[in-house]
C-alpha positions in Angstrom: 35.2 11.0 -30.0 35.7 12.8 -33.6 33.9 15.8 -35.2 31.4 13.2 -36.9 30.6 11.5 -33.6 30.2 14.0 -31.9 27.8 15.6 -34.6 26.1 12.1 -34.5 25.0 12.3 -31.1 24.5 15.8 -30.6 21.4 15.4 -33.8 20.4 12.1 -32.3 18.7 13.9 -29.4 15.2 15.2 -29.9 14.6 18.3 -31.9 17.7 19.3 -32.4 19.0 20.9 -35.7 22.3 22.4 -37.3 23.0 25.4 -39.0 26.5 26.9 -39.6 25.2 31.0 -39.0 28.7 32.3 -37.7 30.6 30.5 -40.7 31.9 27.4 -42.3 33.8 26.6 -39.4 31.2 26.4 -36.9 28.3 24.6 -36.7 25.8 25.7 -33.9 23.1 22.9 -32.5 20.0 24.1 -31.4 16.8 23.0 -29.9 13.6 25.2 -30.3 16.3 28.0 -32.0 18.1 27.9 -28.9 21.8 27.0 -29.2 23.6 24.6 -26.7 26.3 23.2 -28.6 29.1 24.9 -30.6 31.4 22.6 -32.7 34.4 24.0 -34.0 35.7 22.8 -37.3 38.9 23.9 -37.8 40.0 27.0 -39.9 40.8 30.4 -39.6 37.9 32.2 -37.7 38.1 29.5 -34.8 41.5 29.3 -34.7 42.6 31.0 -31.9 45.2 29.5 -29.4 45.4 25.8 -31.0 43.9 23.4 -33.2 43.2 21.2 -30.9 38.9 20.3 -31.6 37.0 21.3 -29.4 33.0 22.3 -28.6 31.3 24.8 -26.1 29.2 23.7 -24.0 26.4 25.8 -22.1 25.8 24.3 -18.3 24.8 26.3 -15.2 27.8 28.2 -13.8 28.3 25.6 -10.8 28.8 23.1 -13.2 30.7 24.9 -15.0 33.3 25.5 -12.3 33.5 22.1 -11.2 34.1 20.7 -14.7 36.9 23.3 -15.1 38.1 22.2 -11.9 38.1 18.9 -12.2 38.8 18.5 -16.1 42.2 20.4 -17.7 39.9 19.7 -21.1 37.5 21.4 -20.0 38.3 25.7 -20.0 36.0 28.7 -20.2 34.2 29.0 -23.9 36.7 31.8 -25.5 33.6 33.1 -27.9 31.1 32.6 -25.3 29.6 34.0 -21.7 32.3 32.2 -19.4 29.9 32.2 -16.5 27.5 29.9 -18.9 29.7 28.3 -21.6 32.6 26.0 -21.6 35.0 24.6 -24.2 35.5 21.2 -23.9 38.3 19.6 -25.9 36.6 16.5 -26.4 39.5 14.2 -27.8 41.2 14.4 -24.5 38.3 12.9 -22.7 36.1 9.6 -22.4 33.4 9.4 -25.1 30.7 8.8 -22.0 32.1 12.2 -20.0 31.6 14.2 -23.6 28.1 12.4 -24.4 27.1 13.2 -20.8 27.8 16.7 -20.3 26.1 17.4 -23.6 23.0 16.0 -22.8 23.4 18.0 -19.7 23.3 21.3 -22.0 20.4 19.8 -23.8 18.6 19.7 -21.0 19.8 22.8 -19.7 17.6 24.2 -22.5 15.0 22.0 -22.9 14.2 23.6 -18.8 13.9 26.6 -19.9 11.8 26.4 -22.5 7.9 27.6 -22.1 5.9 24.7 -20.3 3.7 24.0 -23.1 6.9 23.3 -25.4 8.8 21.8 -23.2 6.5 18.8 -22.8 7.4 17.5 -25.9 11.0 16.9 -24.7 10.3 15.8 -21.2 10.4 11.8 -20.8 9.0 9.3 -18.2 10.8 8.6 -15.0 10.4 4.7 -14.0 11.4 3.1 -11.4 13.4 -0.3 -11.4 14.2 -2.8 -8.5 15.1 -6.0 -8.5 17.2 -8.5 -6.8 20.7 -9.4 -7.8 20.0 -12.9 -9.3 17.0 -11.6 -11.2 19.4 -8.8 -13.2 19.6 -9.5 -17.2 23.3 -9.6 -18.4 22.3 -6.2 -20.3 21.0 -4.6 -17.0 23.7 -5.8 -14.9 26.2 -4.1 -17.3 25.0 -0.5 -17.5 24.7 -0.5 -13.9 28.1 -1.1 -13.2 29.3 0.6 -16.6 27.3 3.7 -14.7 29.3 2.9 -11.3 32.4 3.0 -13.0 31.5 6.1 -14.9 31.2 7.8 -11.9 33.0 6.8 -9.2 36.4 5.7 -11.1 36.4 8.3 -14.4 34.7 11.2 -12.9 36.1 11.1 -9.5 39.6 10.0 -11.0 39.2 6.9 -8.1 40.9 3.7 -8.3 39.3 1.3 -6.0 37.2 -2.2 -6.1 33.9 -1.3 -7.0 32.7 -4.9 -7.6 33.3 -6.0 -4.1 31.4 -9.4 -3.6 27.9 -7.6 -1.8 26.2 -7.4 -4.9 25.2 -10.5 -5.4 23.3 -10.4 -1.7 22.1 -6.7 -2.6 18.7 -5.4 -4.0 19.5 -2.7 -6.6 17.0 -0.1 -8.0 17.4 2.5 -10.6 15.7 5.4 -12.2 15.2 5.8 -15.8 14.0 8.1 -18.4 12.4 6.6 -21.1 9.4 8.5 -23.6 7.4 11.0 -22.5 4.0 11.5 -19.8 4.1 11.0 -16.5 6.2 9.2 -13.7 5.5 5.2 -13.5 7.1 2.4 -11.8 8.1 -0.7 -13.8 9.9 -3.8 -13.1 10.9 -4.0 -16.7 14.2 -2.4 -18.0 14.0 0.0 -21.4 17.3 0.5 -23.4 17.0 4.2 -21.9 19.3 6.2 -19.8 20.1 5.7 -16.1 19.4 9.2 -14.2 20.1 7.3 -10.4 20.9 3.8 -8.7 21.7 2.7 -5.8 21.9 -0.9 -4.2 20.5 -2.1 -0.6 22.7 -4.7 1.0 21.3 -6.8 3.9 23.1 -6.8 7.5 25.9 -8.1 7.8 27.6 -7.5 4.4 28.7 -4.6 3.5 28.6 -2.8 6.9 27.7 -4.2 10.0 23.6 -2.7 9.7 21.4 -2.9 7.0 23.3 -0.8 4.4 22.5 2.0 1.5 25.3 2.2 -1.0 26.7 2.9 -4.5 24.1 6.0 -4.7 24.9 7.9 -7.9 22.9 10.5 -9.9 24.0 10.6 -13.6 21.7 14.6 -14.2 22.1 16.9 -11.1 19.8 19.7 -9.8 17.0 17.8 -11.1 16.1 15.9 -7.7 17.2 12.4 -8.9 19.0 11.6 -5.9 16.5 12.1 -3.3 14.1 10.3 -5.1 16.7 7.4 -5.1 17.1 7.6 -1.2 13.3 7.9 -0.9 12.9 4.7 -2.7 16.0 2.9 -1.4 14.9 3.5 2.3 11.3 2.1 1.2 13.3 -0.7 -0.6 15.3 -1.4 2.9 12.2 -1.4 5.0 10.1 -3.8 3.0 12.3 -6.1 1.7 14.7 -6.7 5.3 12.6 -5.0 7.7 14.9 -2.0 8.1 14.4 0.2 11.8 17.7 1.1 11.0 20.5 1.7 8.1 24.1 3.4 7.9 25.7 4.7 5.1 29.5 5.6 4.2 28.5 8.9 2.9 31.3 11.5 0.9 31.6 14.2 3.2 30.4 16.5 1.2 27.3 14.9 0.2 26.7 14.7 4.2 23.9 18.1 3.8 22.4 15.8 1.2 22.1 12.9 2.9 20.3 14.9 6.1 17.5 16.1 3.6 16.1 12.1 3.2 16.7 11.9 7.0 20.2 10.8 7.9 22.4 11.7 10.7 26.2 11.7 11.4 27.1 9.3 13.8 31.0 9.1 12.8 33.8 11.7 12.7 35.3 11.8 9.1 37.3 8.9 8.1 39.6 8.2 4.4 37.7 5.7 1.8 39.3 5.1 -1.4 41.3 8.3 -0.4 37.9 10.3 -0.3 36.8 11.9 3.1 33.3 10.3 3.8 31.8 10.1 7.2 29.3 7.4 8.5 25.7 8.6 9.0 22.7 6.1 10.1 18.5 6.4 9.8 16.5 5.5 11.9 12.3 4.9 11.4 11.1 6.4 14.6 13.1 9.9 13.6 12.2 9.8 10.0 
């Protein structure tokens, strides 16, 4: 991404305006007078150990930490509360990484806002599920352009994500689309993907009825369990599930024990990731 693009973006969200209050080379991006974006311009004021362009972010100071960690473009905001703000050098990384993480800020403020603002900002979550063969061409790609996202850019992973169990899988997904309450739909919006995750009968990818490709896009917002939730429900109706494993990260293991899991493998290397297998069963959920 440039400057312009990412200015583009940044005003396309909801409420958002500009203003340039610390000088010509900044522009500050703010929702309800809040700012969560800073965009450097270039010029003397902002020009303090390179030129490189760059923004600050402000995320919660986890996510802060593991972005720094895991990103060299990503260091703590030089201008800014380091616990809260991050520069991001945004010309060193994926357009969907930069687009992501400030949507994340976005929403960062948009949750702290007072309840009877914050409504106007807060969209519907629906519910998606179909089977493989019943997937538009449009649907099918921003699933597995989400997969990718994830698993391979984030997680710097090379490995075979389109593996051949898809096509025998029943996939759901969580959206966010307008504003009101939660519904459940079996039509897609062009809106963005929050969680998926795809259900694969016995037999295919593991030797049980499997969960797998489980991925939420916004963290601490509960996403994921409502995923599992919905994916278990998915597996029981749809093959009959008493029982389904999982390859689960092995950090995501205390996760995976909220929704009910249990370990039932020592740790094993996937895809040069530590994961450990852990199964459900009905009679202990």
């Amino acid at each position: 991404m440039n400057i312009e693009q990412v200015r583009e973006y940044t005003l396309s969200l909801d409420g958002v305006t500009e203003d340039q209050a610390f000088g010509d080379d900044i522009v500050n991006f703010r929702l309800e007078g809040k700012i969560f974006v800073c965009l450097w311009l270039g010029g003397e004021q902002g020009d303090l150990q390179n030129s490189a362009p760059r923004l600050a972010l402000k995320l919660s100071p986890e996510r802060n930490e593991e972005l720094r960690d895991r990103f060299s473009a990503v260091t703590p905001a030089w201008h800014w509360n380091k616990k809260h703000w991050s520069d991001v050098y945004f010309e060193e990384l994926d357009e969907t990484l930069v687009k992501k993480w400030i949507k994340e800020s976005y929403q960062l403020v948009v949750s702290k806002l007072p309840k009877t603002v914050r409504q106007k900002y807060i969209p519907s979550l629906i519910l998606h599920k179909k089977w493989f063969k019943e997937l538009t061409t449009d649907e099918l790609y921003e699933l597995l352009r989400v997969r990718s996202e994830v698993f391979v850019v984030e997680q710097n992973c090379v490995y075979q994500d389109m593996d051949g169990d898809d096509q025998k899988s029943y996939h759901l997904w969580l959206t966010l689309s307008g504003k009101g309450e939660s519904r459940e739909s079996d039509n897609v919006a062009d809106e963005q993907i929050v969680a998926l995750a795809r259900v694969c009968p016995a037999g295919t990818h593991m030797s049980e009825i499997s969960i797998g490709r489980v991925i939420t896009t916004i963290r601490g917002k509960g996403y994921g369990k409502q995923m599992m939730r919905h994916a278990i429900d998915a597996a029981v109706k749809q093959f009959g599930a008493t029982l389904i494993d999982i390859e689960a990260q092995e950090y995501a293991k205390e996760f995976y024990e909220s929704v009910g899991f249990k370990q039932s493998s020592k740790s094993f290397m996937l895809d040069g990731i530590p994961h450990i297998k852990m199964t459900w069963k009905a009679n202990d959920d």
